[in-house]
Short mmCIF file of the C-alpha atoms (twelve columns), coordinates in Angstrom:
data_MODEL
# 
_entry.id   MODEL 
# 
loop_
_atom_site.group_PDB 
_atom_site.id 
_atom_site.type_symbol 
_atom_site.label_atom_id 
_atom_site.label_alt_id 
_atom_site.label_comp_id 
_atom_site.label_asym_id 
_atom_site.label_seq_id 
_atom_site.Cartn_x 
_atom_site.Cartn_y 
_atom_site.Cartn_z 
_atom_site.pdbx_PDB_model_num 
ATOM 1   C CA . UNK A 1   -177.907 -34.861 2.602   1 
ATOM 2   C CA . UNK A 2   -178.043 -38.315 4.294   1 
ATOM 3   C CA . UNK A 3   -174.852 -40.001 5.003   1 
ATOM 4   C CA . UNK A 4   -175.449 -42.938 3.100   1 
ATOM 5   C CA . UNK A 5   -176.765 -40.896 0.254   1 
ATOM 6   C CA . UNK A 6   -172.941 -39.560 -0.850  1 
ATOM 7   C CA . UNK A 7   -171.652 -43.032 -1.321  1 
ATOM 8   C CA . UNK A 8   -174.424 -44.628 -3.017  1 
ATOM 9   C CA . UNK A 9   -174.217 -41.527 -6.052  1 
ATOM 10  C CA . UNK A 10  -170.303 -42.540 -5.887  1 
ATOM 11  C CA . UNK A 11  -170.756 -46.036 -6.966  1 
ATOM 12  C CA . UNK A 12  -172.613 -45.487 -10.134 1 
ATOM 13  C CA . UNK A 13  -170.823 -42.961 -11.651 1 
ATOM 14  C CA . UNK A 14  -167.412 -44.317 -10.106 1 
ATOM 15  C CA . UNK A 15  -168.269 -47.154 -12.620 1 
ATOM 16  C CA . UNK A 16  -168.902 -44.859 -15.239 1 
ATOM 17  C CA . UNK A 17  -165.264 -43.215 -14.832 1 
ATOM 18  C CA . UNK A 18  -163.895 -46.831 -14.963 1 
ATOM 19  C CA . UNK A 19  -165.977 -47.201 -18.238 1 
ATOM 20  C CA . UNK A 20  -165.161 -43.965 -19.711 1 
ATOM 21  C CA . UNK A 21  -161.035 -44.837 -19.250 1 
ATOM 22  C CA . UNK A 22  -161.427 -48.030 -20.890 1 
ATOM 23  C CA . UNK A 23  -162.978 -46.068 -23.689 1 
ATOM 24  C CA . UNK A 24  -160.130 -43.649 -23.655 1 
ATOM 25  C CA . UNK A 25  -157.401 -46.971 -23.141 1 
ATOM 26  C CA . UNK A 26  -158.989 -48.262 -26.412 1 
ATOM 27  C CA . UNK A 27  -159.169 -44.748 -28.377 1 
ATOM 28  C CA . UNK A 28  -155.487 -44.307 -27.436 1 
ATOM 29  C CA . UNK A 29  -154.912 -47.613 -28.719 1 
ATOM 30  C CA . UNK A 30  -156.174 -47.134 -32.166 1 
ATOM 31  C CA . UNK A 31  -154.638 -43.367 -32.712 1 
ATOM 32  C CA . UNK A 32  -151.425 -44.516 -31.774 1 
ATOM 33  C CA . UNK A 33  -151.305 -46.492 -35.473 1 
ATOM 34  C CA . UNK A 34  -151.743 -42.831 -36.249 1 
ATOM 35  C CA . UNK A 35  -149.672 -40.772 -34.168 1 
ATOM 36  C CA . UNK A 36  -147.037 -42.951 -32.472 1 
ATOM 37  C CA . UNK A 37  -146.386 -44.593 -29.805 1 
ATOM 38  C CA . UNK A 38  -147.690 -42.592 -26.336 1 
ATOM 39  C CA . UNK A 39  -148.069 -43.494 -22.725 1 
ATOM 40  C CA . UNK A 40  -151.948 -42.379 -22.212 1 
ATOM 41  C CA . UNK A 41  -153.323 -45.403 -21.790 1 
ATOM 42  C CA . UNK A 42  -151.224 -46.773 -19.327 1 
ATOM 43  C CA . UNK A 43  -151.836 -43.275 -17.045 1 
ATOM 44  C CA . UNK A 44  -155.663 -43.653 -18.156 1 
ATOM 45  C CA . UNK A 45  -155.516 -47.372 -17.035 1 
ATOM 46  C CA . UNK A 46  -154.099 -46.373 -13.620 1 
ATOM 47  C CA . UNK A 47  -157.088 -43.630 -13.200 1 
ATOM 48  C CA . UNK A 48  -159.501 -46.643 -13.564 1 
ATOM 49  C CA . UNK A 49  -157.789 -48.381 -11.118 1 
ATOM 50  C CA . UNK A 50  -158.607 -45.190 -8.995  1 
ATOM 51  C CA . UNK A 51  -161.997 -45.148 -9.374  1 
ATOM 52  C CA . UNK A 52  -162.104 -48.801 -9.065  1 
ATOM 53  C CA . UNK A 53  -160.908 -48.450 -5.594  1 
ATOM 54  C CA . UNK A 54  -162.973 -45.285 -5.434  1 
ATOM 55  C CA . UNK A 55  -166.387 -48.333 -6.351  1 
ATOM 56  C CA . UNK A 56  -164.832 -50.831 -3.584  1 
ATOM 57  C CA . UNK A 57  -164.980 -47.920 -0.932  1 
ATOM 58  C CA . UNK A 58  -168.421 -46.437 -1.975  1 
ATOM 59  C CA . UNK A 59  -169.667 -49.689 -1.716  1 
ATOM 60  C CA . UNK A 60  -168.536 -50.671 1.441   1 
ATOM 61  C CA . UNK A 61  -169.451 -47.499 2.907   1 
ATOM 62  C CA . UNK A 62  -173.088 -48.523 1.568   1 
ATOM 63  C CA . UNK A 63  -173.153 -51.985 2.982   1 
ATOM 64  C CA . UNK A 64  -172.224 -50.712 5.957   1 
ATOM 65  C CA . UNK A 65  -174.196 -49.535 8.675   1 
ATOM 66  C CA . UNK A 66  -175.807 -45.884 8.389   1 
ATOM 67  C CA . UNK A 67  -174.586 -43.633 10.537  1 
ATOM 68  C CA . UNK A 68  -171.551 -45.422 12.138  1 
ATOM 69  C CA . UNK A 69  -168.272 -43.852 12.095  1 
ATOM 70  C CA . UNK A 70  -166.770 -46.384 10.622  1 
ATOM 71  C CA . UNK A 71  -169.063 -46.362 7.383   1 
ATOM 72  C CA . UNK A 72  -168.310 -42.325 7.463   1 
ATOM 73  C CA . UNK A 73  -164.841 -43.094 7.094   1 
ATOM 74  C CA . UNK A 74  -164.743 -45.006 4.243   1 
ATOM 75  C CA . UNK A 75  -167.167 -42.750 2.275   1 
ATOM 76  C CA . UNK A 76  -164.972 -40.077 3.094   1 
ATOM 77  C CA . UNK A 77  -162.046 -42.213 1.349   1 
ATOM 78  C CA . UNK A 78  -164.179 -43.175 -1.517  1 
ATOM 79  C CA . UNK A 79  -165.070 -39.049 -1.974  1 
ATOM 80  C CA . UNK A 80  -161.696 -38.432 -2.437  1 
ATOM 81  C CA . UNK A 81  -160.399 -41.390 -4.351  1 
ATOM 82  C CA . UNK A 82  -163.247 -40.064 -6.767  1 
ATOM 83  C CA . UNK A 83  -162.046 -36.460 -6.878  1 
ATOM 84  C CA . UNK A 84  -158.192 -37.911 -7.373  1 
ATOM 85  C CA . UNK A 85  -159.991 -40.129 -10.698 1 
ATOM 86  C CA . UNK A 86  -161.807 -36.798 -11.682 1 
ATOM 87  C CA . UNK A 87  -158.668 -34.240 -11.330 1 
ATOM 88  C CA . UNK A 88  -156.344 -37.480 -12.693 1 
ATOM 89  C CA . UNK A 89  -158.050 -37.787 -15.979 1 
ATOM 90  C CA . UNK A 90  -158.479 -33.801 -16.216 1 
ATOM 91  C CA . UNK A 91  -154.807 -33.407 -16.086 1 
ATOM 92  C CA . UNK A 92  -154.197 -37.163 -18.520 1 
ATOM 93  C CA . UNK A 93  -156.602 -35.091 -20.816 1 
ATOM 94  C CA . UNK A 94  -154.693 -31.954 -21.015 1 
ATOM 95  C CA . UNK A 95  -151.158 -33.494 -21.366 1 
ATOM 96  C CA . UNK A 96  -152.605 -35.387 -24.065 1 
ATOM 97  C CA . UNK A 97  -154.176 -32.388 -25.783 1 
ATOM 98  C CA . UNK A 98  -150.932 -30.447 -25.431 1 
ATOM 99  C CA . UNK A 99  -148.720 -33.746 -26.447 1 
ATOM 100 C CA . UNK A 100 -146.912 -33.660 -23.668 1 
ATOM 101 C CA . UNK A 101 -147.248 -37.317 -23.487 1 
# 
């Protein structure tokens, strides 16, 4: 896989995640009239700020030259700001399933 390749799959589907929290921000929103107050969507707000960074990085890193170590670097951030949004939201999820928050 080309270097430049990783980063430019990140940025699409980093702005998916960011889409897909605001969905979850808003869902939360409306059950709450339903189930009381909860603090989801402010922990699902902070996982799109993730990925948001996770967008910024990618995007740099695609901007950037191919193949410098510089670009390398911030790929390599944006990769794991995007697995942090990914394991973030899979934990959110569960605590919300279980009503732990």
């Amino acid at each position: 896989m080309a270097k430049g390749r990783l980063a430019s799959n990140i940025l699409p589907n980093s702005a998916t995640m960011i889409g897909v929290c605001v969905t979850a921000v808003g869902l939360v929103k409306i059950a709450e009239s339903h189930i009381g107050p909860s603090n989801v969507d402010i922990y699902f707000s902070l996982a799109a700020i993730v990925f948001l960074g996770s967008a910024i990085l990618s995007y740099i890193a695609v901007r950037g030259e191919e193949g410098s170590r510089g670009s390398a670097i911030v790929e390599r951030m944006a990769d794991v700001l995007f697995l942090l949004g990914l394991l973030s939201m899979t934990f959110i999820a569960i605590l919300f399933a279980y009503e732990v928050i």
